[in-house]
Structure formats: C-alpha cells, structure tokens
C-alpha positions as CSV (number, residue, x, y, z in Angstrom):
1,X,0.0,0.0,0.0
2,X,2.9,2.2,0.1
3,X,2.7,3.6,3.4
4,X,-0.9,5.2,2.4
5,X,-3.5,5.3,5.0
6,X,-6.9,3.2,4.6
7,X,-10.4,5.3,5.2
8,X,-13.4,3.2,5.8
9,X,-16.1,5.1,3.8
10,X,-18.5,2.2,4.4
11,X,-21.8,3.8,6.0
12,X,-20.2,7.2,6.0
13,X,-21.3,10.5,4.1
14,X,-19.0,12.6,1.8
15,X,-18.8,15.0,4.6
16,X,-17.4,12.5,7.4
17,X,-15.2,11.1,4.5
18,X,-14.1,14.3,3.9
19,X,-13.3,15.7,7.4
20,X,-11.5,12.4,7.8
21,X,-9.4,13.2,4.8
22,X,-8.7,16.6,6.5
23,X,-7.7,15.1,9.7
24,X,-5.1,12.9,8.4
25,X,-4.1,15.9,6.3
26,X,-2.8,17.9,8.9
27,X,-1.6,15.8,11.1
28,X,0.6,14.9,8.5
29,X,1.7,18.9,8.4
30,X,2.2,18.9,11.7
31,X,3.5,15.6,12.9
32,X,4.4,16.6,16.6
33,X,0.8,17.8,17.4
C-alpha cells in the first residue's frame, strides 16, 4: 500500500469522508501535534 492510510467510507457521508481526509491531512503537516 505504500505507506498510504486506509479510510473506511462504508456507511459514512461525503462530509465525514471528507473531514477524515482533512484530519489525516494535517496531522501529516504537523507531525508533533
């Protein structure tokens, strides 16, 4: 998988997908938070 995370999107709406997505995002920017 190349070190890329896995989102469950079963049973969830674009916007929890999404916010998810976001999430991950910037704890990748900011890695000590």
């Amino acid at each position: 998988r190349m070190g890329w995370p896995v989102i469950d999107v079963t049973r969830r709406s674009i916007e929890e997908t999404a916010a998810s997505i976001i999430q991950l995002y910037n704890q990748h920017q900011s890695p000590e938070a």
